[in-house]
ChimeraX commands (.cxc) that place a marker at each C-alpha (Angstrom):
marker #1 position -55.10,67.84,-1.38 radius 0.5
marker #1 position -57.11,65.98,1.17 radius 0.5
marker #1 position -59.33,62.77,0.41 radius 0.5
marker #1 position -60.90,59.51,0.38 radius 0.5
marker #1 position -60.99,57.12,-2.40 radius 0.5
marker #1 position -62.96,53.80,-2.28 radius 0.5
marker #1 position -60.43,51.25,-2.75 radius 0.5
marker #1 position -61.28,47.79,-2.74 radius 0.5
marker #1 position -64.62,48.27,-1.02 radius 0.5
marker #1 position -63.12,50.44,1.78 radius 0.5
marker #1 position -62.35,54.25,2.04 radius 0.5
marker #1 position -59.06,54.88,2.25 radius 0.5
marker #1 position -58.00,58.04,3.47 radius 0.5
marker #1 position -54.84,59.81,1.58 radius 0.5
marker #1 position -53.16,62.94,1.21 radius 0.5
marker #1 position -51.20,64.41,-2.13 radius 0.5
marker #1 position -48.80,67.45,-2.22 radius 0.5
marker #1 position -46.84,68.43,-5.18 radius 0.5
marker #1 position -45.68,68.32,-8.54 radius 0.5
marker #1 position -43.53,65.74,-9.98 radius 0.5
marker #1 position -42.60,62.71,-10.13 radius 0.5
marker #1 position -45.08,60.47,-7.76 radius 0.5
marker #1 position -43.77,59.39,-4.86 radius 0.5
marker #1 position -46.41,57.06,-2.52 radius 0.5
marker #1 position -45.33,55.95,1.20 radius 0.5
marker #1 position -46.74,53.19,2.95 radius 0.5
marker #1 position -46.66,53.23,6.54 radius 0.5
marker #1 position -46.22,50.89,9.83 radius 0.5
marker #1 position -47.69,48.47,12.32 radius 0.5
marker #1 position -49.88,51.01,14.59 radius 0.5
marker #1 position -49.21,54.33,12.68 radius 0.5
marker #1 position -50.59,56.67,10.65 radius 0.5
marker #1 position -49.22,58.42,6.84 radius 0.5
marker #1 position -48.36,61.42,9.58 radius 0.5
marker #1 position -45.29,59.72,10.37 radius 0.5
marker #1 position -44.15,60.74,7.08 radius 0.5
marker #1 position -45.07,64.26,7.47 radius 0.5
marker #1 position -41.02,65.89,7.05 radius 0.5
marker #1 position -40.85,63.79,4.08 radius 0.5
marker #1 position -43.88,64.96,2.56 radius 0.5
marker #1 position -42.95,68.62,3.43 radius 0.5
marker #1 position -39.47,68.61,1.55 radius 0.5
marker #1 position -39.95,66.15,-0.95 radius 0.5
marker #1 position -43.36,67.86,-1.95 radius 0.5
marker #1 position -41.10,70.49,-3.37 radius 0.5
marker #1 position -39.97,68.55,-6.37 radius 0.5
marker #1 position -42.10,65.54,-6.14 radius 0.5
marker #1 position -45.80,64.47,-6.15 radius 0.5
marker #1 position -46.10,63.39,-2.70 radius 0.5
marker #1 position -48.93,60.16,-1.41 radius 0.5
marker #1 position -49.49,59.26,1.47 radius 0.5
marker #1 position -52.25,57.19,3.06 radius 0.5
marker #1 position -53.56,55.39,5.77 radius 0.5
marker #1 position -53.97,52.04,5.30 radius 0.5
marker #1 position -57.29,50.00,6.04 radius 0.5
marker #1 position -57.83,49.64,9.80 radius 0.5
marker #1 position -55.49,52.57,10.11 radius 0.5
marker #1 position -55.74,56.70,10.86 radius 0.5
marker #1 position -58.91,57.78,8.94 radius 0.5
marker #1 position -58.83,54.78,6.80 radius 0.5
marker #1 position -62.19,52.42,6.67 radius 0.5
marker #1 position -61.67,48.83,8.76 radius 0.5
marker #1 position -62.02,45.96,6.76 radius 0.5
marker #1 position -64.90,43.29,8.04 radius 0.5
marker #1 position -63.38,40.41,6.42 radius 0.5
marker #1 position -59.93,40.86,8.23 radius 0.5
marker #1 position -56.29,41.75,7.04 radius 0.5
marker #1 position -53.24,40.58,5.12 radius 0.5
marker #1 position -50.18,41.97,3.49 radius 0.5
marker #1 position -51.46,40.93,0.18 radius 0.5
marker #1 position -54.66,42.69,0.41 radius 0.5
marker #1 position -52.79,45.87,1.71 radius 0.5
marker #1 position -50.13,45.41,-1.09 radius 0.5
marker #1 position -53.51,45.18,-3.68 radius 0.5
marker #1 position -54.77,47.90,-1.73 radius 0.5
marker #1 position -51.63,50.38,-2.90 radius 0.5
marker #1 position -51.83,49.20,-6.91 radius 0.5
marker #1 position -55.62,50.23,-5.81 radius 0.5
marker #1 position -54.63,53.69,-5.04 radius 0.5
marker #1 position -52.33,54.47,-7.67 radius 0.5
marker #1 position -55.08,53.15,-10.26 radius 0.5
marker #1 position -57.40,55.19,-8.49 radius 0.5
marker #1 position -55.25,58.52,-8.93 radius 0.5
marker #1 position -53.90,57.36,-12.67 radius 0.5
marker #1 position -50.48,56.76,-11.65 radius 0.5
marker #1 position -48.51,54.09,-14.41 radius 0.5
marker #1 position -45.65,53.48,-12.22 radius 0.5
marker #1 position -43.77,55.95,-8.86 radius 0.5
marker #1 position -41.20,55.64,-6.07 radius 0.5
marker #1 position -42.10,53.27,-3.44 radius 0.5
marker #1 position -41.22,54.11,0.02 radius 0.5
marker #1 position -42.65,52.07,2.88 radius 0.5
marker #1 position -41.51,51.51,6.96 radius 0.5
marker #1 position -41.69,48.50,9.24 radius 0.5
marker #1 position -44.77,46.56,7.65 radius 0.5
marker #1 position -45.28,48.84,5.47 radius 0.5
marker #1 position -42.00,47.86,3.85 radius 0.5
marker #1 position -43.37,44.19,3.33 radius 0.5
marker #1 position -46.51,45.66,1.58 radius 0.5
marker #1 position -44.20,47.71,-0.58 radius 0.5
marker #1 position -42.07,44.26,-1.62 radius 0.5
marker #1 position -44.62,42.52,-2.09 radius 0.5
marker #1 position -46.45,45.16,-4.55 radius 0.5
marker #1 position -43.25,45.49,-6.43 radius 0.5
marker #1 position -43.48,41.74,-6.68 radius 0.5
marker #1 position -46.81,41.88,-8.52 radius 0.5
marker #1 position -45.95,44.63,-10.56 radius 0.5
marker #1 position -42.75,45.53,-10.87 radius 0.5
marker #1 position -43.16,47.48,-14.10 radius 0.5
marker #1 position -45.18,49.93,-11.44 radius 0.5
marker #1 position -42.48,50.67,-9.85 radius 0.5
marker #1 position -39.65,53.22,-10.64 radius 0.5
marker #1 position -37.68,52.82,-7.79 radius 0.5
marker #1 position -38.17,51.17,-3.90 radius 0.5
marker #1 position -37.47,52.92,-0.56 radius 0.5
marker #1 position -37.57,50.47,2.56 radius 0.5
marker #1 position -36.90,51.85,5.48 radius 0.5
marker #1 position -36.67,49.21,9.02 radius 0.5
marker #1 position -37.56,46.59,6.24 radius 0.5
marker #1 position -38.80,43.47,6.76 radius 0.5
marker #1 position -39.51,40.38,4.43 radius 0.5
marker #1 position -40.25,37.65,6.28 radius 0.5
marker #1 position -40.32,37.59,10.57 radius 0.5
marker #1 position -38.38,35.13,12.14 radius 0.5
marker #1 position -39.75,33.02,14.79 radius 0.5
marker #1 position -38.64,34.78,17.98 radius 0.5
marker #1 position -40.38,38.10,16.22 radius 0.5
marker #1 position -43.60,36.29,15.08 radius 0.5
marker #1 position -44.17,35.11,19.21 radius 0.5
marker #1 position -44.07,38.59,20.49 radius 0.5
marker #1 position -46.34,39.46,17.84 radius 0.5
marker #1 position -48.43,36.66,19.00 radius 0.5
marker #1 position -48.32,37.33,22.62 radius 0.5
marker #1 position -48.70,40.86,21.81 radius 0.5
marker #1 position -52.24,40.56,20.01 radius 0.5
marker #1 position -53.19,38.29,23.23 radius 0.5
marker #1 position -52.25,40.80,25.75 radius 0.5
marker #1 position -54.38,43.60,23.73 radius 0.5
marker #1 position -57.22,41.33,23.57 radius 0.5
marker #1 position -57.04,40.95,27.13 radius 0.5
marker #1 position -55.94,44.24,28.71 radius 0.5
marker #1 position -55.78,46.53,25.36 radius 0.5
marker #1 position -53.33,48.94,24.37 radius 0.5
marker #1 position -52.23,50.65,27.54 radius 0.5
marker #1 position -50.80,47.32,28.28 radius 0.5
marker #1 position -47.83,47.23,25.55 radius 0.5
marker #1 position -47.76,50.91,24.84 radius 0.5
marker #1 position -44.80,52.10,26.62 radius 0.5
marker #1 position -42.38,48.62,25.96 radius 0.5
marker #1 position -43.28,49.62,22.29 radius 0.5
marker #1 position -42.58,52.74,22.93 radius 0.5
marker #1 position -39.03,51.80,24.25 radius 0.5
marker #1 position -38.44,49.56,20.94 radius 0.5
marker #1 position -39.70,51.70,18.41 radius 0.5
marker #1 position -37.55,55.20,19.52 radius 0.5
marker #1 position -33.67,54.74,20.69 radius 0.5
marker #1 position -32.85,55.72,23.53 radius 0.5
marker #1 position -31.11,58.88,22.48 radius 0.5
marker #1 position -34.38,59.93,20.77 radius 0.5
marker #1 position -36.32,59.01,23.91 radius 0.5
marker #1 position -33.84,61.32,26.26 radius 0.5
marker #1 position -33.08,64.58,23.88 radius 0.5
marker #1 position -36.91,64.42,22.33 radius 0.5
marker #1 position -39.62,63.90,25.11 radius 0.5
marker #1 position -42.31,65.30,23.59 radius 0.5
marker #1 position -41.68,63.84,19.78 radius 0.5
marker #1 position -41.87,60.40,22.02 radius 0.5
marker #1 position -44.89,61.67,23.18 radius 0.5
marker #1 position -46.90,62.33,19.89 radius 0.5
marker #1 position -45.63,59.14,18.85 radius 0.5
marker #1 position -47.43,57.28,22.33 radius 0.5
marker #1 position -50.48,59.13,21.48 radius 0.5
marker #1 position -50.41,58.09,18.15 radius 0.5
marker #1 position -50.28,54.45,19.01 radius 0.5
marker #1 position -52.77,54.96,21.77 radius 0.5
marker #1 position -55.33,56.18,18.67 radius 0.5
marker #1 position -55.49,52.43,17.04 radius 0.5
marker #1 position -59.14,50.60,17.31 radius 0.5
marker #1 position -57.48,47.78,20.16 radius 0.5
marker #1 position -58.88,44.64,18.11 radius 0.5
marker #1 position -57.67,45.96,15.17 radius 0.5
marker #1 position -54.27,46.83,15.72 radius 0.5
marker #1 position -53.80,43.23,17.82 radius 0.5
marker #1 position -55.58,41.65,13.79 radius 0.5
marker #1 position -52.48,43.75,11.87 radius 0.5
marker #1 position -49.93,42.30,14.29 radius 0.5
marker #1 position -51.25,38.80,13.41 radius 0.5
marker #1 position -51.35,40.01,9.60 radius 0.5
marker #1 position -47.63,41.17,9.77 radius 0.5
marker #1 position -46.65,37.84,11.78 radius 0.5
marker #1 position -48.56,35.82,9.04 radius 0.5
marker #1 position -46.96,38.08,5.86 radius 0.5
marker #1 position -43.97,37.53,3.67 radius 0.5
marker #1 position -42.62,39.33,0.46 radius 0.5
marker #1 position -39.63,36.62,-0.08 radius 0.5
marker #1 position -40.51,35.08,-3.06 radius 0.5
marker #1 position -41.30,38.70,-4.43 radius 0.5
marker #1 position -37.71,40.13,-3.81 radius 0.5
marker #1 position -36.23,37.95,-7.15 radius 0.5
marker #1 position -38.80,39.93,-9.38 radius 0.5
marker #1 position -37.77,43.39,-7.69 radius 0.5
marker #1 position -35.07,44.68,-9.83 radius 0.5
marker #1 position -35.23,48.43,-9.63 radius 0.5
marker #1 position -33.08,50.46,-7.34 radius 0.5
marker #1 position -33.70,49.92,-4.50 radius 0.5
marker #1 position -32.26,51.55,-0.81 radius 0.5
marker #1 position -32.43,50.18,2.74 radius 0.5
marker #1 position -32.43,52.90,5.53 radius 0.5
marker #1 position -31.56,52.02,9.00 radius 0.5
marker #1 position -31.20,53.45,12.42 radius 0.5
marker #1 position -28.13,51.85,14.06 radius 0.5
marker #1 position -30.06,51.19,17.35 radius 0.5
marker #1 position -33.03,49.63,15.69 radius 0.5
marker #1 position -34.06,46.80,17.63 radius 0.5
marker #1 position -37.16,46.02,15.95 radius 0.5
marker #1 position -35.55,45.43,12.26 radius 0.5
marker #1 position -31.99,45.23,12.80 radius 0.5
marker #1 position -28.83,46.00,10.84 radius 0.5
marker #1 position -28.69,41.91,9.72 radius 0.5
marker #1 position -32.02,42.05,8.79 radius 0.5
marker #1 position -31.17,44.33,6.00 radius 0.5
marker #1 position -28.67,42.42,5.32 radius 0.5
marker #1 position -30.54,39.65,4.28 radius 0.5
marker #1 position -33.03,41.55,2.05 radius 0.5
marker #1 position -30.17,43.01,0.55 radius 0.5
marker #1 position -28.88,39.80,-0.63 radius 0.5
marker #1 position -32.37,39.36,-1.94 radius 0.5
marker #1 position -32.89,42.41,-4.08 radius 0.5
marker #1 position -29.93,42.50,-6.75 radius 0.5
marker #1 position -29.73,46.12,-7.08 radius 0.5
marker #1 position -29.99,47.54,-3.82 radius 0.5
marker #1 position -27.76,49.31,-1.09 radius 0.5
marker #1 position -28.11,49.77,3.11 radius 0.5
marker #1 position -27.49,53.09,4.72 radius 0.5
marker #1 position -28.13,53.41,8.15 radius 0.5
marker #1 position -29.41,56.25,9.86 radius 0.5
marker #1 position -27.09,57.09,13.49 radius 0.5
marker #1 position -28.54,57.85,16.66 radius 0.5
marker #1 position -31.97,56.28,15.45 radius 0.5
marker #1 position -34.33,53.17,16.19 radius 0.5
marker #1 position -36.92,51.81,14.34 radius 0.5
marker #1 position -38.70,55.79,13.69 radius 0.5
marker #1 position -35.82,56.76,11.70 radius 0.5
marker #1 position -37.51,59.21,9.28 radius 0.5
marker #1 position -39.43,61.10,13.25 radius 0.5
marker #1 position -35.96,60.54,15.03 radius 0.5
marker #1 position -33.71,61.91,12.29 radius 0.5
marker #1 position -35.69,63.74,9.27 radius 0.5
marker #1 position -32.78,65.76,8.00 radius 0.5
marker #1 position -30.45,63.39,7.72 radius 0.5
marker #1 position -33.28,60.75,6.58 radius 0.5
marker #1 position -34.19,62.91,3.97 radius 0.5
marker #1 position -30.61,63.85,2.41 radius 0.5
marker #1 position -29.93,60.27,2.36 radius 0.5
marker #1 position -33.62,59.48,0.62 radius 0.5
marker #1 position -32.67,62.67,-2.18 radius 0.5
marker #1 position -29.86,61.53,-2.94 radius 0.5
marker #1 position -30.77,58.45,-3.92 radius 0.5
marker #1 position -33.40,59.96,-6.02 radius 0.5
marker #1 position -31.17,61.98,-7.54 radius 0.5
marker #1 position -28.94,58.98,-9.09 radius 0.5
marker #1 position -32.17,57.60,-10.99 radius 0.5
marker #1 position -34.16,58.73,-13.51 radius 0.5
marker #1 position -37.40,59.56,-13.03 radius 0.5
marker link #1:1,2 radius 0.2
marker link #1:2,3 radius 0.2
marker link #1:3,4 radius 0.2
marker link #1:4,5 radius 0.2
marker link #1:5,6 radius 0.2
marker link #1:6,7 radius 0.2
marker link #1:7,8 radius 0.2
marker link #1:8,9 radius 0.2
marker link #1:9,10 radius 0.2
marker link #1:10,11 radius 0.2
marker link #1:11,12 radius 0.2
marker link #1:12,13 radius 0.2
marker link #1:13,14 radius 0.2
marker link #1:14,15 radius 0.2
marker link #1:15,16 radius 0.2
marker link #1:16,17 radius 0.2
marker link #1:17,18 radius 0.2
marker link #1:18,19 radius 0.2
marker link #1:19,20 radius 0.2
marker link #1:20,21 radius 0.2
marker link #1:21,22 radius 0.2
marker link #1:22,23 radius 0.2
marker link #1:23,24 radius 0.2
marker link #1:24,25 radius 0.2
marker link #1:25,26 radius 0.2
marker link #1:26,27 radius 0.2
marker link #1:27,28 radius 0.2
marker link #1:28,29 radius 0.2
marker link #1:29,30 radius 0.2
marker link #1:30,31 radius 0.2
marker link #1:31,32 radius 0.2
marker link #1:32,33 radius 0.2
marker link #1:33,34 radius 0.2
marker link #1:34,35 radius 0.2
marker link #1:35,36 radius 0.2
marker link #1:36,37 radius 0.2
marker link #1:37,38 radius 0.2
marker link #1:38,39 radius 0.2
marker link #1:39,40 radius 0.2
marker link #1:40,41 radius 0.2
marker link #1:41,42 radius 0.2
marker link #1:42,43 radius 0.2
marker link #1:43,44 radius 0.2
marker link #1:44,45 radius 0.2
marker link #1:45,46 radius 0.2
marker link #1:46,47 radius 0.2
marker link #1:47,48 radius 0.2
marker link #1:48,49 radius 0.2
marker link #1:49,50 radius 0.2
marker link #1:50,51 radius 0.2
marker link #1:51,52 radius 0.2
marker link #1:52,53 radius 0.2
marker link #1:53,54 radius 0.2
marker link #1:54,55 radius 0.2
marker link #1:55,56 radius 0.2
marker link #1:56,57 radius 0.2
marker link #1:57,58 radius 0.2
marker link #1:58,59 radius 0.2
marker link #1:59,60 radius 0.2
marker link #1:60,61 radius 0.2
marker link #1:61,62 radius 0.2
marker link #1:62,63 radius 0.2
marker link #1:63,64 radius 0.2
marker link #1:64,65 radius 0.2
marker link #1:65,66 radius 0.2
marker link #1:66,67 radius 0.2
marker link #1:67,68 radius 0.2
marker link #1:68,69 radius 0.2
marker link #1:69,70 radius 0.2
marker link #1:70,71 radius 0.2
marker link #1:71,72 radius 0.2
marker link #1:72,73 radius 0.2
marker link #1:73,74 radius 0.2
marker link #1:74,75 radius 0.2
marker link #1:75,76 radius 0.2
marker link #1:76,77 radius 0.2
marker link #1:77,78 radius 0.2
marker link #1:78,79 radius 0.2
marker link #1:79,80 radius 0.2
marker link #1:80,81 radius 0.2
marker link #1:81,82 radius 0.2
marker link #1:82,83 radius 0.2
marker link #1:83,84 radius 0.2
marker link #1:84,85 radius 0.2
marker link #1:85,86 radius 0.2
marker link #1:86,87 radius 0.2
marker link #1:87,88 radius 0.2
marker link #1:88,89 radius 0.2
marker link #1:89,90 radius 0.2
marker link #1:90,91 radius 0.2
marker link #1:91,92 radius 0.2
marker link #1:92,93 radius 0.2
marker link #1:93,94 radius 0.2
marker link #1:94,95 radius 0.2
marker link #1:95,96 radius 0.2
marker link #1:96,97 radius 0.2
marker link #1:97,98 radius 0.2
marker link #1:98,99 radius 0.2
marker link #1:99,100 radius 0.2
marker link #1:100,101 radius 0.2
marker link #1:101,102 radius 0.2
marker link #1:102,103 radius 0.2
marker link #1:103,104 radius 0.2
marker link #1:104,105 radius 0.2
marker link #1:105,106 radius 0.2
marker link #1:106,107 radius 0.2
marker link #1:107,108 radius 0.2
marker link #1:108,109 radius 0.2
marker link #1:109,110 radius 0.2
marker link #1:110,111 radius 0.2
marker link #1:111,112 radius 0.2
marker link #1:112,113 radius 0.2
marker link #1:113,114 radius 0.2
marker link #1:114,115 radius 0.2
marker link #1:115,116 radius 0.2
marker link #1:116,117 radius 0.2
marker link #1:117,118 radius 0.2
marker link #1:118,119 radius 0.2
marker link #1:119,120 radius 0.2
marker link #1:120,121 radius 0.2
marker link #1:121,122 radius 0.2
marker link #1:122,123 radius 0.2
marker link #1:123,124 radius 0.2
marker link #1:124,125 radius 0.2
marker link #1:125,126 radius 0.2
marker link #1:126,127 radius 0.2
marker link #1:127,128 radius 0.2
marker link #1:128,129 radius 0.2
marker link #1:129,130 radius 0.2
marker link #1:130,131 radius 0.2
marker link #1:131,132 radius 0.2
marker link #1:132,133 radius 0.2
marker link #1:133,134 radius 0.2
marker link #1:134,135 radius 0.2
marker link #1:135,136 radius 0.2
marker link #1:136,137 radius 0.2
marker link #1:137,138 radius 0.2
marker link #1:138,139 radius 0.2
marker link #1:139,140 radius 0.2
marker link #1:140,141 radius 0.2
marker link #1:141,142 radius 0.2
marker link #1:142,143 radius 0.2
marker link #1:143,144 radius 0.2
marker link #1:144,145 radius 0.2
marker link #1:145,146 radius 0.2
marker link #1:146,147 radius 0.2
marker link #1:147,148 radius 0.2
marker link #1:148,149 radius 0.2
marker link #1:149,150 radius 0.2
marker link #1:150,151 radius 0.2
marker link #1:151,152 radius 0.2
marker link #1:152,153 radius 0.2
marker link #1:153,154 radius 0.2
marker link #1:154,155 radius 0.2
marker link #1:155,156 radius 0.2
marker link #1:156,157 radius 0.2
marker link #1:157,158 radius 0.2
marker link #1:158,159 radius 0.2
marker link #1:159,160 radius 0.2
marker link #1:160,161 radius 0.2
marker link #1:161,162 radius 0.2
marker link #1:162,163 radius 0.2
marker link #1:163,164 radius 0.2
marker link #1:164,165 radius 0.2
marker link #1:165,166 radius 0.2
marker link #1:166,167 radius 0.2
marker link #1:167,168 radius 0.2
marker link #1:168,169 radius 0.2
marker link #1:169,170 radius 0.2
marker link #1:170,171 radius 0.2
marker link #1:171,172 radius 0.2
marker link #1:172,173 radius 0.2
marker link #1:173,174 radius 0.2
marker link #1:174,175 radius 0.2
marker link #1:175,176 radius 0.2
marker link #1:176,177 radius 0.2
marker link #1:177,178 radius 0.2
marker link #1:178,179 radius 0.2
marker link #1:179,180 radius 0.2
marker link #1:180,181 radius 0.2
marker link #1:181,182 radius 0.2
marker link #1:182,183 radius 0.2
marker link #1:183,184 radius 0.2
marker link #1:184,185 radius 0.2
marker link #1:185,186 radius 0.2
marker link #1:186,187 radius 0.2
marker link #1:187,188 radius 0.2
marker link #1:188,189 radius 0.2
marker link #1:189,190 radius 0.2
marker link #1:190,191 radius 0.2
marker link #1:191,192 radius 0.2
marker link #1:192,193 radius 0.2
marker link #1:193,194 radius 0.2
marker link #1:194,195 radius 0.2
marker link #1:195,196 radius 0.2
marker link #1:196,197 radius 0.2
marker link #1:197,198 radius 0.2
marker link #1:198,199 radius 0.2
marker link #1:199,200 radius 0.2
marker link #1:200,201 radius 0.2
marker link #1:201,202 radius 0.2
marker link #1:202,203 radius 0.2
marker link #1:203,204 radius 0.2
marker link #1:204,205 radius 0.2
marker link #1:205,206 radius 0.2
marker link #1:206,207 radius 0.2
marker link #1:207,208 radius 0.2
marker link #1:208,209 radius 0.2
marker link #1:209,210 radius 0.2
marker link #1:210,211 radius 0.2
marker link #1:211,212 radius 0.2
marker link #1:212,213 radius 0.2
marker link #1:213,214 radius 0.2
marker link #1:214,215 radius 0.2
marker link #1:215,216 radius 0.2
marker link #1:216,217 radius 0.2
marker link #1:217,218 radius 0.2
marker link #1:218,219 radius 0.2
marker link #1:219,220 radius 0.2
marker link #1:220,221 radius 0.2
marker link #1:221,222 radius 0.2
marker link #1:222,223 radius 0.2
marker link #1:223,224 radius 0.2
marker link #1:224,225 radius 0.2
marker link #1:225,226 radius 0.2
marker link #1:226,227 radius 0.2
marker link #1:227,228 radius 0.2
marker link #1:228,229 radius 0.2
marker link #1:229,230 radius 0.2
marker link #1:230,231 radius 0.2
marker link #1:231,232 radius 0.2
marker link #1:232,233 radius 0.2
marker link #1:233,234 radius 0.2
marker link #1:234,235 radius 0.2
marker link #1:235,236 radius 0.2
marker link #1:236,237 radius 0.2
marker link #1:237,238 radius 0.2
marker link #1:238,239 radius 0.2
marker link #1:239,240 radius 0.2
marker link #1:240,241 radius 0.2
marker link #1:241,242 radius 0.2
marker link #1:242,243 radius 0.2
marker link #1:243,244 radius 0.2
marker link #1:244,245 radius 0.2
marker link #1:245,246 radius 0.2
marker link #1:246,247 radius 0.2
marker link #1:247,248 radius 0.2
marker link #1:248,249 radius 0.2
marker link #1:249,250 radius 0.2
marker link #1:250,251 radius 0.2
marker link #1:251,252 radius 0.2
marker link #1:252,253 radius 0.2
marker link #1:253,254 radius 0.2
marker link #1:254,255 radius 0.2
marker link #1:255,256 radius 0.2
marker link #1:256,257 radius 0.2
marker link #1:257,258 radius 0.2
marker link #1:258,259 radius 0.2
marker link #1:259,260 radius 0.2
marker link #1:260,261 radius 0.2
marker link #1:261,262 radius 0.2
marker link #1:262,263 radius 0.2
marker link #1:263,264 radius 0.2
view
C-alpha cells in the first residue's frame, strides 16, 4: 500500500507491505525509502514492512521552517501514531540512524527492538567541516559539484567495479534532491546528536557495518556500542556505507537473524 499521511503539517510519503510484526526504516542523508527496497521485499514476507521518505526527501513535503533530527525523530512517532502502531522494530541508515536513536530516546517503550546500520550519534569535528563545506559548495555550484566524491564514499570500491549500474541508480538518486534542501539536511545532520538518548535505549539493539565504510567507520560503532548496553556490531564485507544496496543477501540474513532471537 501506497500513501501520504499529513504528519506534523507536512505530507509524508510512505509505503507498507505485509503482515506482521511492524517493522519502520528510516533512511539517509540524500536518499530515498527505495534504498530499502530488498529489505522490504523479503522481510515483507513475515513482517509489516514501513518505509518513508522523510520531509525534504523522495515524495515527501519540504518543510518551510527548516530541519532537525529532532523534528525528523518526532516526525517517525508521527507516523507510527498515524498508522496505530504501539511500539515496532526500528531500522534506520547513516542519518537516519541518529533519527532512529534519538526516537528510541523519547520513547523507548515504542520500540521493540533497534537496527542501525552506518550509525552515527554524534559527528566529530573533521565530519561536521565537510558537511559544512559541502552545503557551501551546493549553494554555490549545486549538486553536480559533490556528486561523484560522494559517490566514491558512499559505495566501496568493490561495489563501484563489479556493480556499475547499481552505482549508477544510486548517482541518479542523489542527483533527484531539491539542491538547497539537501545542502539544509547536511547542516541538520552536522548540527544533530542522539548521545544523551543512547542511556535510555535498552532494547536489542544491532550495528551493521560494511568493512570499507569510510563515511561511519568500524570505531564509530564502536563507540555507540559502548553507549547502548544491549547491543552487538556485525559488519557487512566487501561493503561501504550502502551496505543493505551493496550486499542485500547477506544484509538481510544478518538483519533475520537478529529478529529471530527476540520476541516480537
Amino acid at each position: 500500500m501506497t500513501t501520504t499521511a499529513i504528519i506534523n503539517d507536512l505530507k509524508i510519503h510512505h509505503e507498507i507491505q505485509g503482515d506482521g510484526p511492524p517493522i519502520v526504516f528510516v533512511h539517509g542523508l540524500g536518499a530515498t525509502s527505495s534504498v530499502w527496497h530488498a529489505q522490504r521485499m523479503t522481510l515483507s514476507r513475515n513482517y509489516r514492512v514501513i518505509v518513508y521518505d522523510r520531509s525534504g526527501c523522495g515524495r515527501s513535503q519540504q518543510a518551510q521552517g527548516g530541519y532537525s533530527v529532532d523534528a525528523w525523530a518526532d516526525e517517525l512517532a508521527g507516523l507510527l501514531d498515524y498508522l496505530s502502531i504501539t511500539s515496532a522494530v526500528v531500522v534506520g541508515h547513516s542519518l537516519g540512524s541518529m533519527v532512529a536513536q534519538r526516537f528510541v530516546g523519547k520513547h523507548p517503550e515504542r520500540t521493540k527492538a533497534l537496527i542501525l546500520a552506518g550509525g552515527e550519534a554524534e559527528l566529530d569535528t573533521n565530519a561536521k567541516n565537510i558537511l559544512t563545506e559541502r552545503a557551501k559548495l551546493i549553494d554555490a555550484q549545486g549538486l553536480f559539484a559533490v556528486v561523484d566524491s560522494w559517490l566514491s564514499a558512499v559505495l566501496s570500491p568493490a561495489t563501484r567495479e563489479a556493480n556499475s549500474a547499481l552505482a549508477g541508480l544510486v548517482r541518479e538518486m542523489f542527483l533527484a534532491n531539491d539542491a538547497k534542501t539537501y545542502a539544509m539536511h547536511c547542516l541538520a545532520l552536522r548540527d544533530g546528536s542522539a548521545l544523551k538518548d543512547q542511556a535510555n535505549i535498552v532494547c536489542p539493539t544491532l550495528l551493521l557495518v560494511g568493512d570499507h565504510d569510510l563515511v561511519t567507520p568500524i570505531r564509530w560503532q564502536q563507540q555507540i556500542a559502548a553507549g547502548i548496553v544491549n547491543s552487538r556490531i556485525r559488519i557487512i564485507p566487501y561493503t561501504g556505507h550502502m551496505t543493505m544496496l551493496e550486499r542485500p543477501d547477506v544484509f538481510n540474513t544478518v538483519f533475520m537473524d537478529f529478529l529471530a532471537e527476540i520476541a516480537l
